[in-house]
mmCIF file of the C-alpha atoms, coordinates in Angstrom:
data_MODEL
# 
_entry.id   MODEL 
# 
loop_
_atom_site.group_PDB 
_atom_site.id 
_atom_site.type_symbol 
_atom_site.label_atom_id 
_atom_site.label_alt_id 
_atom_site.label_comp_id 
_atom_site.label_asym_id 
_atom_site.label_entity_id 
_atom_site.label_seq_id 
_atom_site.pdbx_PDB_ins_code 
_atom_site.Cartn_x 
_atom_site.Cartn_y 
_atom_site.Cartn_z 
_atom_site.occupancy 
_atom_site.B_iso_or_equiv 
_atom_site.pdbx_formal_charge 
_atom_site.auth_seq_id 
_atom_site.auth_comp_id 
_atom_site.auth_asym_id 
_atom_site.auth_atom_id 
_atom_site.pdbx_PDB_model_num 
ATOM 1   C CA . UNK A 1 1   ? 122.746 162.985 147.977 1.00 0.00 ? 1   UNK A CA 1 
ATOM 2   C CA . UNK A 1 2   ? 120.004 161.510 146.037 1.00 0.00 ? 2   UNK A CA 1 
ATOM 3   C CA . UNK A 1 3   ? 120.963 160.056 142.748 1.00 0.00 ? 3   UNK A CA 1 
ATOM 4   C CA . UNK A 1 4   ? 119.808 162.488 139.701 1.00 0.00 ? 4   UNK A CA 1 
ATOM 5   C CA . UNK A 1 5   ? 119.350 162.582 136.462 1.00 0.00 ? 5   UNK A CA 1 
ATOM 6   C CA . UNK A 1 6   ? 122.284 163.971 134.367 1.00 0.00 ? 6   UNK A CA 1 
ATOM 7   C CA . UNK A 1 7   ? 122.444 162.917 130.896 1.00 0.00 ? 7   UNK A CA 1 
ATOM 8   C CA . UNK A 1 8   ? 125.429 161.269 131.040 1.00 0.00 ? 8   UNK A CA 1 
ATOM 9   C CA . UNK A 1 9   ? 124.379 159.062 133.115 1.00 0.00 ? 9   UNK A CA 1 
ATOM 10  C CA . UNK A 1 10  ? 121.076 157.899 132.140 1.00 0.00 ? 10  UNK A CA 1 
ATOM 11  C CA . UNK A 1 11  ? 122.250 155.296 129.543 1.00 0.00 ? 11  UNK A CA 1 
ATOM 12  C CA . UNK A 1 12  ? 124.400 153.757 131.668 1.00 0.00 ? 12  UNK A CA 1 
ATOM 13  C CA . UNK A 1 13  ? 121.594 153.956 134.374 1.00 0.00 ? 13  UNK A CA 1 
ATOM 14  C CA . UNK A 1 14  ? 119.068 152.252 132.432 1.00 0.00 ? 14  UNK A CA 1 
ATOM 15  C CA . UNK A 1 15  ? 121.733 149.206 130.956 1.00 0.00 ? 15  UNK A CA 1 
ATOM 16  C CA . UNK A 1 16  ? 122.739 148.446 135.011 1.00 0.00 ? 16  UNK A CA 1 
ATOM 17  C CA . UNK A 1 17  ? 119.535 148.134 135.358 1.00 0.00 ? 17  UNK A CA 1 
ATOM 18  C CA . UNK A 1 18  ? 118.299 146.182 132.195 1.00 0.00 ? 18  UNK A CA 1 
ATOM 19  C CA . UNK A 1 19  ? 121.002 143.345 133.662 1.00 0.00 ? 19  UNK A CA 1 
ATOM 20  C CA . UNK A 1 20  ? 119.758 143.194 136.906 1.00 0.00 ? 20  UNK A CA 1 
ATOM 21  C CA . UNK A 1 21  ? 116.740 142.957 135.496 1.00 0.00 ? 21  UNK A CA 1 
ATOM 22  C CA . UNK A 1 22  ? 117.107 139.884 133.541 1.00 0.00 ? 22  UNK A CA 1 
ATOM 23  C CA . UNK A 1 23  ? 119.178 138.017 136.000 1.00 0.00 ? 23  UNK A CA 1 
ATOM 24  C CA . UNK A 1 24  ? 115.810 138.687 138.524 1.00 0.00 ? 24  UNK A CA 1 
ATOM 25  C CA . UNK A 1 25  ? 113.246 137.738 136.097 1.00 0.00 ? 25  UNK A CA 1 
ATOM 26  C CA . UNK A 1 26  ? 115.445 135.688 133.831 1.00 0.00 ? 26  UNK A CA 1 
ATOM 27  C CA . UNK A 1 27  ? 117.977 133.647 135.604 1.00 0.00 ? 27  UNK A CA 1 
ATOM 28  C CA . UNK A 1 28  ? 120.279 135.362 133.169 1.00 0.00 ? 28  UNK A CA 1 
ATOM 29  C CA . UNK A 1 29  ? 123.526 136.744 134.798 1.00 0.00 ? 29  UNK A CA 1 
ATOM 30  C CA . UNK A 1 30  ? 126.957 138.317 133.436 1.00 0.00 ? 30  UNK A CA 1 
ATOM 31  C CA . UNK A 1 31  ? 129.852 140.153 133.772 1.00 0.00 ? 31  UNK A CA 1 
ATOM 32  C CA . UNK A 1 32  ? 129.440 144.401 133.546 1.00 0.00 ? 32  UNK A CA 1 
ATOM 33  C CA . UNK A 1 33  ? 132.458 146.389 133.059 1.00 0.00 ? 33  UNK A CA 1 
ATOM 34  C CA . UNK A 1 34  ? 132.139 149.591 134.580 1.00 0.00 ? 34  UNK A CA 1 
ATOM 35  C CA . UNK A 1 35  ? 134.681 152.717 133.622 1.00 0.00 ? 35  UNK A CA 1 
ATOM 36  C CA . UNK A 1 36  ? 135.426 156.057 134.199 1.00 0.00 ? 36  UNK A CA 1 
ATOM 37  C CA . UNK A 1 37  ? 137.349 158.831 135.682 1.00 0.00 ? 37  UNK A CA 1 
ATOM 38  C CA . UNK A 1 38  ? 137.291 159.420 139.036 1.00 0.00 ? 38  UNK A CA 1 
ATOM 39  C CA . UNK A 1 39  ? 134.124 161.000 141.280 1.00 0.00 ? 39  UNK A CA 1 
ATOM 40  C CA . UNK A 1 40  ? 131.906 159.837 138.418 1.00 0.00 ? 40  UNK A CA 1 
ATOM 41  C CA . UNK A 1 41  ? 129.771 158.117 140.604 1.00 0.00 ? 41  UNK A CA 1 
ATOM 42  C CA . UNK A 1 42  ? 130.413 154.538 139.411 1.00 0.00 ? 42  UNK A CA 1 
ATOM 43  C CA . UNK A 1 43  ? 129.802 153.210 142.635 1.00 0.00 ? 43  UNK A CA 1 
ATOM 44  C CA . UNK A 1 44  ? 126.673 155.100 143.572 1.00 0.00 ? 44  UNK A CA 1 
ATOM 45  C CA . UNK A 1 45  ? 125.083 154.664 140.078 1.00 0.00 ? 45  UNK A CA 1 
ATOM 46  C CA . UNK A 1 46  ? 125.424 150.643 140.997 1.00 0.00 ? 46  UNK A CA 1 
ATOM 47  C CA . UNK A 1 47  ? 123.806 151.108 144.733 1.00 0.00 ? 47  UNK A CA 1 
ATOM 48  C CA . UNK A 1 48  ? 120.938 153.262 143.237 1.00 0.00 ? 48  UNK A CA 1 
ATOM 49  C CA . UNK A 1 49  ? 120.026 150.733 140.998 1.00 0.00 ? 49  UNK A CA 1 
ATOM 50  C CA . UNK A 1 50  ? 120.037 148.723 143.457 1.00 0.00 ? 50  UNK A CA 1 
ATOM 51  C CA . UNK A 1 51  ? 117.697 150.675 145.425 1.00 0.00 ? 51  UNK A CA 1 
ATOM 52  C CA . UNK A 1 52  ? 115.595 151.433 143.029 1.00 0.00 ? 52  UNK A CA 1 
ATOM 53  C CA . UNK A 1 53  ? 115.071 147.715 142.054 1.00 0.00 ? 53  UNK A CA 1 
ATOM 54  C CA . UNK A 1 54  ? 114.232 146.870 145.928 1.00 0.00 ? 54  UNK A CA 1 
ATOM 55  C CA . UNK A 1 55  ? 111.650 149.915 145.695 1.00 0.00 ? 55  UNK A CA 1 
ATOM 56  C CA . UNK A 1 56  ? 109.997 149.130 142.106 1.00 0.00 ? 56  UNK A CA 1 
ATOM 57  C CA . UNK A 1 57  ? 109.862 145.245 142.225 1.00 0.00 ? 57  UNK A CA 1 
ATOM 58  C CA . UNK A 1 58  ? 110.426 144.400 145.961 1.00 0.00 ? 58  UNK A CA 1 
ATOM 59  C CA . UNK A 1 59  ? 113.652 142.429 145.417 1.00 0.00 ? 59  UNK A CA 1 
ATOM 60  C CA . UNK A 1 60  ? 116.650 142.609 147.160 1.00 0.00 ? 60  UNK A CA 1 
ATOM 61  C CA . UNK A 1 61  ? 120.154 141.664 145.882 1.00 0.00 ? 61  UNK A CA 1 
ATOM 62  C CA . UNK A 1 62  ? 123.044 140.499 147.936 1.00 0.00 ? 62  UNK A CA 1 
ATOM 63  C CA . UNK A 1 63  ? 125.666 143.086 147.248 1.00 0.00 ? 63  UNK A CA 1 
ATOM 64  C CA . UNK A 1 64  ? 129.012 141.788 147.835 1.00 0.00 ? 64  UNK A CA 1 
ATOM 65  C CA . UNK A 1 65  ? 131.799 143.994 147.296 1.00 0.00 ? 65  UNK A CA 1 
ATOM 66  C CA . UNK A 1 66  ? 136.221 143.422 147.009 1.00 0.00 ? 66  UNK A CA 1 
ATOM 67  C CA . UNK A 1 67  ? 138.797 146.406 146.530 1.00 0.00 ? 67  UNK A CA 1 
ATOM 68  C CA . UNK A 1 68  ? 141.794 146.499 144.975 1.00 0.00 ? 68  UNK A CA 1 
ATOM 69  C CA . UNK A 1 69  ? 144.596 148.347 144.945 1.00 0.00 ? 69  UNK A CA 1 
ATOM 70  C CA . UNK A 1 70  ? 147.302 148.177 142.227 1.00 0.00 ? 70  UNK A CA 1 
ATOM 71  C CA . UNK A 1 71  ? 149.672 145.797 143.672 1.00 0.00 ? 71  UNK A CA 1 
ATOM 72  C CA . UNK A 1 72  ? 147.061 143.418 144.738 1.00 0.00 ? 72  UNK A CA 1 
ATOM 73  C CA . UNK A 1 73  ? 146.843 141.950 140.909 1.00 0.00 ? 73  UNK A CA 1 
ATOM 74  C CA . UNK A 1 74  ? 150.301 140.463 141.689 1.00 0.00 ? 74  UNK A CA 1 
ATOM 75  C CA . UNK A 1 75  ? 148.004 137.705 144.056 1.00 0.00 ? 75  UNK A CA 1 
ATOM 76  C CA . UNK A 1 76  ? 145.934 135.006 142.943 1.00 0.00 ? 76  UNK A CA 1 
ATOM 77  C CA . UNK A 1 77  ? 142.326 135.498 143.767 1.00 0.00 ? 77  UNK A CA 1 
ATOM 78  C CA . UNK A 1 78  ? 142.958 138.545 145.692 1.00 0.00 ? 78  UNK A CA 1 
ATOM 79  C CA . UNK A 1 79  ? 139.596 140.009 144.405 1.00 0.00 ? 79  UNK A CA 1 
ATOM 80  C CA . UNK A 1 80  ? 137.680 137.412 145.727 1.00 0.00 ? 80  UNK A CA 1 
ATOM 81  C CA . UNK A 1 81  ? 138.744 137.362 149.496 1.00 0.00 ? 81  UNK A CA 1 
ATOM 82  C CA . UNK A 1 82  ? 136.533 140.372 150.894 1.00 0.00 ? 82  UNK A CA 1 
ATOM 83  C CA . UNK A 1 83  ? 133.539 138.818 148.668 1.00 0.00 ? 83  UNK A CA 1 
ATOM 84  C CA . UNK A 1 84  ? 134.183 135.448 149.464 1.00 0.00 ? 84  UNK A CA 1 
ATOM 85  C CA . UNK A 1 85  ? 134.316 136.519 153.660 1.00 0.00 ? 85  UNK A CA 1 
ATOM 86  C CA . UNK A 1 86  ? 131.450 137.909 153.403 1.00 0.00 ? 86  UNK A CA 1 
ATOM 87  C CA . UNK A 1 87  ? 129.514 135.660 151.460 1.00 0.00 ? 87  UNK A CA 1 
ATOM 88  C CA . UNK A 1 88  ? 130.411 132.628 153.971 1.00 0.00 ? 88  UNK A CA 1 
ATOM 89  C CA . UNK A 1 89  ? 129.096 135.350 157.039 1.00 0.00 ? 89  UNK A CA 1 
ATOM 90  C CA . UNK A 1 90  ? 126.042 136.042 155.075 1.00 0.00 ? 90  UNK A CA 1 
ATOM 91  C CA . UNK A 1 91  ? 125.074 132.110 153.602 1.00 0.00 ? 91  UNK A CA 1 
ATOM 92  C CA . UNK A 1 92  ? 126.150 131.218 157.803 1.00 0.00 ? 92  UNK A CA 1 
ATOM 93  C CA . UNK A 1 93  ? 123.251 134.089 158.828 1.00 0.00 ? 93  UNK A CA 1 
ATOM 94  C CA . UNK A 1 94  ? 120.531 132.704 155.990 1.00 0.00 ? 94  UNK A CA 1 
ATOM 95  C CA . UNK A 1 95  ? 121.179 129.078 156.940 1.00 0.00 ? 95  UNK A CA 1 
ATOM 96  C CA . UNK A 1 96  ? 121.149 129.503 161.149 1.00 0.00 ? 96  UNK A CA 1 
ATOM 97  C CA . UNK A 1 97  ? 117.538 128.430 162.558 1.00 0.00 ? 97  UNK A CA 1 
ATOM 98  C CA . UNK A 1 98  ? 117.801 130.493 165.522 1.00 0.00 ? 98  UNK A CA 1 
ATOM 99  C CA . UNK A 1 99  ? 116.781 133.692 163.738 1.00 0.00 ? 99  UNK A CA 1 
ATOM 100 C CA . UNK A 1 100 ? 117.465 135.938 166.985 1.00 0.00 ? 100 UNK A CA 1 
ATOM 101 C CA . UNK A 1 101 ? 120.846 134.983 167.331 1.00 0.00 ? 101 UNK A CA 1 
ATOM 102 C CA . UNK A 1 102 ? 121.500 135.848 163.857 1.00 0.00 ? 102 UNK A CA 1 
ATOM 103 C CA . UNK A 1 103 ? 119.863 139.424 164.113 1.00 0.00 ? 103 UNK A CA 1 
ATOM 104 C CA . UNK A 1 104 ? 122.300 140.206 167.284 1.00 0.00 ? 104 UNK A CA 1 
ATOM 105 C CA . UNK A 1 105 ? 125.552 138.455 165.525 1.00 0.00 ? 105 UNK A CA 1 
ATOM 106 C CA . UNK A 1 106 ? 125.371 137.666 162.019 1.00 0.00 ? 106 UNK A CA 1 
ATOM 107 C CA . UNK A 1 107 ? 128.449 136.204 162.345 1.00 0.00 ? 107 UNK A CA 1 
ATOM 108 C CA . UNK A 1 108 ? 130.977 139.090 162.340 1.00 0.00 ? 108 UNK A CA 1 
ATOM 109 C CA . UNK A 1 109 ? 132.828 138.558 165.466 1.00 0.00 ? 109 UNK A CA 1 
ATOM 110 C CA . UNK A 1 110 ? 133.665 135.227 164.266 1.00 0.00 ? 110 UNK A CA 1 
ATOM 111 C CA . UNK A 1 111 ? 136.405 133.959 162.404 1.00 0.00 ? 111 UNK A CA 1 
ATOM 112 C CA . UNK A 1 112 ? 136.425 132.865 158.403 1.00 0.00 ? 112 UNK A CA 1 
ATOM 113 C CA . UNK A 1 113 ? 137.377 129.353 159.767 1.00 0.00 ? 113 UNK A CA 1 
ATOM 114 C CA . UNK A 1 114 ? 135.143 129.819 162.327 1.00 0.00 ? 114 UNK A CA 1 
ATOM 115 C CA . UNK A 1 115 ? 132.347 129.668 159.952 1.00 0.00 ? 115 UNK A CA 1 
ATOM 116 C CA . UNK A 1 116 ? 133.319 127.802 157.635 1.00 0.00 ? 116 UNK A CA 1 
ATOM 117 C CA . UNK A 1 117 ? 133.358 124.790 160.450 1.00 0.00 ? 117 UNK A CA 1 
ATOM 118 C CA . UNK A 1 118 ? 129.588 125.898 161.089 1.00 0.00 ? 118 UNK A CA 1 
ATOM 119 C CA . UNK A 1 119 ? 128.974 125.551 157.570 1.00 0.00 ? 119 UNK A CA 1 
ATOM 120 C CA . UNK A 1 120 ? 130.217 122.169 157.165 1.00 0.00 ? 120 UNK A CA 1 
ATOM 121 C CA . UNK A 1 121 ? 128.956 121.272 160.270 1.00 0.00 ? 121 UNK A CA 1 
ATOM 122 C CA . UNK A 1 122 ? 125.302 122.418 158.633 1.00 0.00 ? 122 UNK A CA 1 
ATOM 123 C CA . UNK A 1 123 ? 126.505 120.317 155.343 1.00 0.00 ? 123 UNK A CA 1 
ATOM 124 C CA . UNK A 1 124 ? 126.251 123.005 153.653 1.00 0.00 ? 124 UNK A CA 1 
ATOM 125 C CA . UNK A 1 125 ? 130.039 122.423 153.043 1.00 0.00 ? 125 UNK A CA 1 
ATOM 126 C CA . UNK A 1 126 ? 132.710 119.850 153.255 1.00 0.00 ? 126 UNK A CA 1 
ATOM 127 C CA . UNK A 1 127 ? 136.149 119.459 153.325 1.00 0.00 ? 127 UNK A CA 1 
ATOM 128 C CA . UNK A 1 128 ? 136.963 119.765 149.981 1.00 0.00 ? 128 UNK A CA 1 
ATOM 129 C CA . UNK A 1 129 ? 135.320 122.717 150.018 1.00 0.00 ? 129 UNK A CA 1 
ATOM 130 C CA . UNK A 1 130 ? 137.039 123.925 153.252 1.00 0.00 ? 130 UNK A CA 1 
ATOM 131 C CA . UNK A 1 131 ? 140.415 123.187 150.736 1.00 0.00 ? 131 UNK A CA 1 
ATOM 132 C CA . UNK A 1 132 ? 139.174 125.355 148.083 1.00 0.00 ? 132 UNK A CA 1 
ATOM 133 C CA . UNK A 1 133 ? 138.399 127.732 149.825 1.00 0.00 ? 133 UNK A CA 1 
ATOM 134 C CA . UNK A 1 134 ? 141.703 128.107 151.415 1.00 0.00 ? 134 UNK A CA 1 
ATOM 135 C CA . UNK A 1 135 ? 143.467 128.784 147.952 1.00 0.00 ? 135 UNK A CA 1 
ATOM 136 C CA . UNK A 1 136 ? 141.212 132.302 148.448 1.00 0.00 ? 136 UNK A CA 1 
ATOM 137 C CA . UNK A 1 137 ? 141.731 132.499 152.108 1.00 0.00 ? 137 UNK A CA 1 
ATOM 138 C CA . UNK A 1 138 ? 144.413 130.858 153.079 1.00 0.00 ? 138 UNK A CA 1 
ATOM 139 C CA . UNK A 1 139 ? 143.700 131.201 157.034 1.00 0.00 ? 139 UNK A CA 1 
ATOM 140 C CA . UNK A 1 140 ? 140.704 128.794 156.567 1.00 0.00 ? 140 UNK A CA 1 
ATOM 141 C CA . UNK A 1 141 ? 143.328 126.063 155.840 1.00 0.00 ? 141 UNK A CA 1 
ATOM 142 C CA . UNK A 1 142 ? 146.673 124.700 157.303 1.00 0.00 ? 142 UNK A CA 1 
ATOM 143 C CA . UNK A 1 143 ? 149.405 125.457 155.092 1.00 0.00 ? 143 UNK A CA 1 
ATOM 144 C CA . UNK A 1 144 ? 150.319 121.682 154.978 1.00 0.00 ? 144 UNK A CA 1 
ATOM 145 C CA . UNK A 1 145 ? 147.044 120.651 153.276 1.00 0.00 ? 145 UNK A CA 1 
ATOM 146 C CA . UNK A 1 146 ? 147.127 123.728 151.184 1.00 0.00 ? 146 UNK A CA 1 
ATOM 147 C CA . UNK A 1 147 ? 150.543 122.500 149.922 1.00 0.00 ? 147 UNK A CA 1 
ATOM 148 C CA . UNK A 1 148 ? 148.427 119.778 148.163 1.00 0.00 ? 148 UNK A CA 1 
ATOM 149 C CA . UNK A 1 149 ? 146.819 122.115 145.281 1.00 0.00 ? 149 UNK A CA 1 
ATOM 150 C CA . UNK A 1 150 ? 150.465 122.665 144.340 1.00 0.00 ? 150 UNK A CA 1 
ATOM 151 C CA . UNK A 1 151 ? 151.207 120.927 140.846 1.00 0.00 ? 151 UNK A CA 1 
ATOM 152 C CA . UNK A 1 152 ? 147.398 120.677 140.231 1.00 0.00 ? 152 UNK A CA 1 
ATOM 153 C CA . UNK A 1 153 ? 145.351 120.900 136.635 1.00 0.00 ? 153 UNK A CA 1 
ATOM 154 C CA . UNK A 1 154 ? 144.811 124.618 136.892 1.00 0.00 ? 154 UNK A CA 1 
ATOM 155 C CA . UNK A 1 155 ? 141.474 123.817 135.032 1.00 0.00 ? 155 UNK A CA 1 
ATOM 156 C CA . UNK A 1 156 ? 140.121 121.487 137.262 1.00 0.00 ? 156 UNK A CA 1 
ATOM 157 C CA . UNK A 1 157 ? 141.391 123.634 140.019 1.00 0.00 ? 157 UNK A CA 1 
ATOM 158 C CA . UNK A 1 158 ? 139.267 126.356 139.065 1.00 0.00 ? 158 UNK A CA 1 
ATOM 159 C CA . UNK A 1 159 ? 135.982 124.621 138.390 1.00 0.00 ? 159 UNK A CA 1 
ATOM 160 C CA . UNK A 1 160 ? 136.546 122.776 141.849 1.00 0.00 ? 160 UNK A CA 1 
ATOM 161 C CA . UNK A 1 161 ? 137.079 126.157 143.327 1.00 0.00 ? 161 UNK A CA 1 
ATOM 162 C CA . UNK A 1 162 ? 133.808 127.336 141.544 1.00 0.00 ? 162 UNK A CA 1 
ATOM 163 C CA . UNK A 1 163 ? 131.948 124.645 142.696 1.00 0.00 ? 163 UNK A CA 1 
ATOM 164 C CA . UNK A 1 164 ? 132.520 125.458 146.182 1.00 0.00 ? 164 UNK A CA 1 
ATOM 165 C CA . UNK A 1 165 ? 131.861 129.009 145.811 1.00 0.00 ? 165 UNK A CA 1 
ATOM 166 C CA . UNK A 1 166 ? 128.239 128.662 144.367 1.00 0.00 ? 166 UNK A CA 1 
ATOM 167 C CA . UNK A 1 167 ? 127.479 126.131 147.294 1.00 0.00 ? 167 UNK A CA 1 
ATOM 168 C CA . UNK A 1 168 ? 127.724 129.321 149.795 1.00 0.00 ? 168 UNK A CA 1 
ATOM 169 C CA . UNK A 1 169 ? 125.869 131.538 146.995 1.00 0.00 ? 169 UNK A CA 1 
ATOM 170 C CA . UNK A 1 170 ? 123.089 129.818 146.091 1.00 0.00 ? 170 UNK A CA 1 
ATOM 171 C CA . UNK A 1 171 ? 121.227 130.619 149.200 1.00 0.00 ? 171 UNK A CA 1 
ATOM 172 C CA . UNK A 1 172 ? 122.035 134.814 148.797 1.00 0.00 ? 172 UNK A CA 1 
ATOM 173 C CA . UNK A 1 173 ? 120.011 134.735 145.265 1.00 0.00 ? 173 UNK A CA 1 
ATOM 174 C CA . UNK A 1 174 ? 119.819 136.963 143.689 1.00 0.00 ? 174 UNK A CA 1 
ATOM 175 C CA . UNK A 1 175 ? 123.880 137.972 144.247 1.00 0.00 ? 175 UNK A CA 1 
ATOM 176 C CA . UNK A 1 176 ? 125.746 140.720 143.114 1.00 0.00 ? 176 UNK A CA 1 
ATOM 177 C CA . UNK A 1 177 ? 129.624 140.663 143.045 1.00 0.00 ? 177 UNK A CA 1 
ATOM 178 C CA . UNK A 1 178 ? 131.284 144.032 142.980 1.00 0.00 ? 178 UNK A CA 1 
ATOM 179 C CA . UNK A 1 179 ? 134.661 143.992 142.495 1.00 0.00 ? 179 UNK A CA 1 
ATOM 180 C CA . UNK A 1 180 ? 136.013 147.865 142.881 1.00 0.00 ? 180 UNK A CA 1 
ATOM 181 C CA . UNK A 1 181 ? 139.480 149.068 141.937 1.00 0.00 ? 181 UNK A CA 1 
ATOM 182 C CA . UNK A 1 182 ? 140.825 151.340 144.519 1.00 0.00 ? 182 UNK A CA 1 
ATOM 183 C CA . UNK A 1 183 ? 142.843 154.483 142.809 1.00 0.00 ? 183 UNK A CA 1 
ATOM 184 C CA . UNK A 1 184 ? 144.452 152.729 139.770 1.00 0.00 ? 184 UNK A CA 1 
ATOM 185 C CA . UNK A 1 185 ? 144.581 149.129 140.892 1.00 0.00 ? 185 UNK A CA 1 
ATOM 186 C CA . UNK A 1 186 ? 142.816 148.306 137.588 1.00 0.00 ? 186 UNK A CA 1 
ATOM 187 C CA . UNK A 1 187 ? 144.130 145.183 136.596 1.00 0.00 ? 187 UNK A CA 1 
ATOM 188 C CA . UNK A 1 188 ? 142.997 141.888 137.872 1.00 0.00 ? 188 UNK A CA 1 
ATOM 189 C CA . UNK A 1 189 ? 145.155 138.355 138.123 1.00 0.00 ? 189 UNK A CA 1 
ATOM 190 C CA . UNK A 1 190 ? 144.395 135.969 135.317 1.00 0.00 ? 190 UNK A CA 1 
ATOM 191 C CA . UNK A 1 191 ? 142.940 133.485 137.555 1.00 0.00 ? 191 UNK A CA 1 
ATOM 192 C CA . UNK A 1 192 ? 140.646 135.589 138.874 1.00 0.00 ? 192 UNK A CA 1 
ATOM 193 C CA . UNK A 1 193 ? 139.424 136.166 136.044 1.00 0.00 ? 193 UNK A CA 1 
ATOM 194 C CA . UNK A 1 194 ? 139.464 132.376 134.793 1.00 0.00 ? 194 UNK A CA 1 
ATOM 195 C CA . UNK A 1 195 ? 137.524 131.959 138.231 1.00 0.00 ? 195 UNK A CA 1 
ATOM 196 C CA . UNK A 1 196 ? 134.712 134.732 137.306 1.00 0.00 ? 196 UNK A CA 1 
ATOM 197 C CA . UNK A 1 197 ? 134.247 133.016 133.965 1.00 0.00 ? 197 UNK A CA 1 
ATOM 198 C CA . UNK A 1 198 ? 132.998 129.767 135.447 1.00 0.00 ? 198 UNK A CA 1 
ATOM 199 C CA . UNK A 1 199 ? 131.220 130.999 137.899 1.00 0.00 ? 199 UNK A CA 1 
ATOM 200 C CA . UNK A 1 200 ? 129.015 132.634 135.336 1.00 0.00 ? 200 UNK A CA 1 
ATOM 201 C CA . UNK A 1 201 ? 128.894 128.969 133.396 1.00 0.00 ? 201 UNK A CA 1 
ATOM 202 C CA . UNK A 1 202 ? 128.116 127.119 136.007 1.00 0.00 ? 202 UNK A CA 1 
ATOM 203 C CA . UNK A 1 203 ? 125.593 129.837 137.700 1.00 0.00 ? 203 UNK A CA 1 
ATOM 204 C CA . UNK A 1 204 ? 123.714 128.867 134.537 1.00 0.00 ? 204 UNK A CA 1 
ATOM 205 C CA . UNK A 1 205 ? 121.937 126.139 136.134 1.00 0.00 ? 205 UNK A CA 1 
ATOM 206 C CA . UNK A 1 206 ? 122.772 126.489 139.496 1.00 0.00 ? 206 UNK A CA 1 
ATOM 207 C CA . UNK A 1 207 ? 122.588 130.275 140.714 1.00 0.00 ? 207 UNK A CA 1 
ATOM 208 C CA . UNK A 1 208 ? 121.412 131.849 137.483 1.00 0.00 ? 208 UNK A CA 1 
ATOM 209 C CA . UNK A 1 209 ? 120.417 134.797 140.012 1.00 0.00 ? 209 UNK A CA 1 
ATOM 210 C CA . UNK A 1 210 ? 124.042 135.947 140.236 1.00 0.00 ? 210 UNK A CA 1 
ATOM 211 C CA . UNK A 1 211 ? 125.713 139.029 138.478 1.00 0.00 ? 211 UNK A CA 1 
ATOM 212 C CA . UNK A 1 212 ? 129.505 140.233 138.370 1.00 0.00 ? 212 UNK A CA 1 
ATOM 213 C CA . UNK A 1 213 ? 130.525 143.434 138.037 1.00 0.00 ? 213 UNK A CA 1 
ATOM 214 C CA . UNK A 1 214 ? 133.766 145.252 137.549 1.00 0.00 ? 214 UNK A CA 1 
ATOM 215 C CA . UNK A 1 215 ? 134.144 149.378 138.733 1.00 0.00 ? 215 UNK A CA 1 
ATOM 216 C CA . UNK A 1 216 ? 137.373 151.067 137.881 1.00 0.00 ? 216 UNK A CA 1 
ATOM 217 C CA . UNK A 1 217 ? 138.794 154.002 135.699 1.00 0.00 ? 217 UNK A CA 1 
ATOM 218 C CA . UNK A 1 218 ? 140.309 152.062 132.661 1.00 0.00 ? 218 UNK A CA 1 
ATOM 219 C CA . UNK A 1 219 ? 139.415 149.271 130.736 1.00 0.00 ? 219 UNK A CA 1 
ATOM 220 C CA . UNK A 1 220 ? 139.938 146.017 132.001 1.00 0.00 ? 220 UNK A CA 1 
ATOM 221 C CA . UNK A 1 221 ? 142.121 143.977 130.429 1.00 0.00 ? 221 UNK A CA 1 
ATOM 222 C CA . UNK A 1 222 ? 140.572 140.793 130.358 1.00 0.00 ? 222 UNK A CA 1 
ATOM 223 C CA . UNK A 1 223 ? 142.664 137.746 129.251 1.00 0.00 ? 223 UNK A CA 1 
ATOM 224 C CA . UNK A 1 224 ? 141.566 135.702 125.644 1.00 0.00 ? 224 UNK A CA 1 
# 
């Protein structure tokens, strides 16, 4: 159905899409927190401004999304793995020259390694970057080499980590990241978190285009 226009949902309507505007004509992203009980529409209030945006102003953002369950805060970057598959599929399909094979493809018959090999291939990526990427999806990476980011300056980790990321989102701009709690899986890991917080620092001046947003029923609670 067609989104309408209930009352208590045309405050929140017009904020979603006050931030989506400014990180489109701005360069001015951030993180939304989005609660309430469930069959509120969270989720469809976010695609409808979406849609609306694409109709009003002719722009179109890449929506990535991740669910979560409960027990799924007890892994590091768990969040980020459905967001950051599809993000390498999608910056793989915008970065290909032979725009009929990416129509037919787009890259989702092949493996995450798969394409992250293309990428670096492209330069787009390196090896390092394969690396970091592997703390998020492990499969990318040998467990041997992986074994190396053991004992490593969790701080460094994560802007090394963020780094990488932006290299396969700068081409989506503008980028949304939707991460969606499944039933009551509320709670995300701390470094997850950590992770989302400098991506939004360093999107400043390299993907300012970029948005995160949380949907689940309770208040996140987000570390200090």
């Amino acid at each position: 159905r067609p989104y309408s226009s209930i009352a208590s949902h045309e405050g929140h309507y017009q904020i979603i899409k006050d931030v989506v505007g400014c990180a489109i004509d701005q360069g001015e992203g951030c993180f939304l927190s989005i609660t309430g009980d469930r069959y509120t529409g969270k989720s469809k209030l976010v695609r409808e401004v979406l849609n609306s945006v694409k109709n009003e102003v002719g722009m179109e953002f890449c929506a990535l999304w991740s669910h979560r369950s409960g027990v799924d805060s007890f892994t590091s970057f768990f969040p980020f793995r459905e967001i950051v598959s599809a993000a390498l599929r999608e910056c793989e399909a915008r970065t290909r020259r032979d725009a009929t094979w990416l129509c037919k493809n787009n890259g989702h018959d092949e493996s995450d390694e798969a394409i992250v090999q293309q990428l670096i291939r492209r330069k787009i990526l390196d090896k390092s970057d394969q690396l970091m990427i592997g703390r998020i999806l492990p499969h990318v990476m040998n467990a041997e080499l992986l074994s190396l980011l053991k004992g490593r300056n969790p701080t460094v980790m994560i802007k090394d980590l963020a780094a990488s990321l932006l290299k396969i989102m700068i081409p989506l701009q503008p980028v949304l990241l939707v991460f969606e709690a499944i039933g009551n899986g509320d709670d995300i890991d701390s470094s997850s978190f950590c992770l989302m917080n400098e991506l939004l620092v360093s999107a400043r001046s390299q993907c300012p285009q970029m948005l995160l947003i949380s949907i689940a029923r309770k208040e996140l609670d987000i570390p200090k």
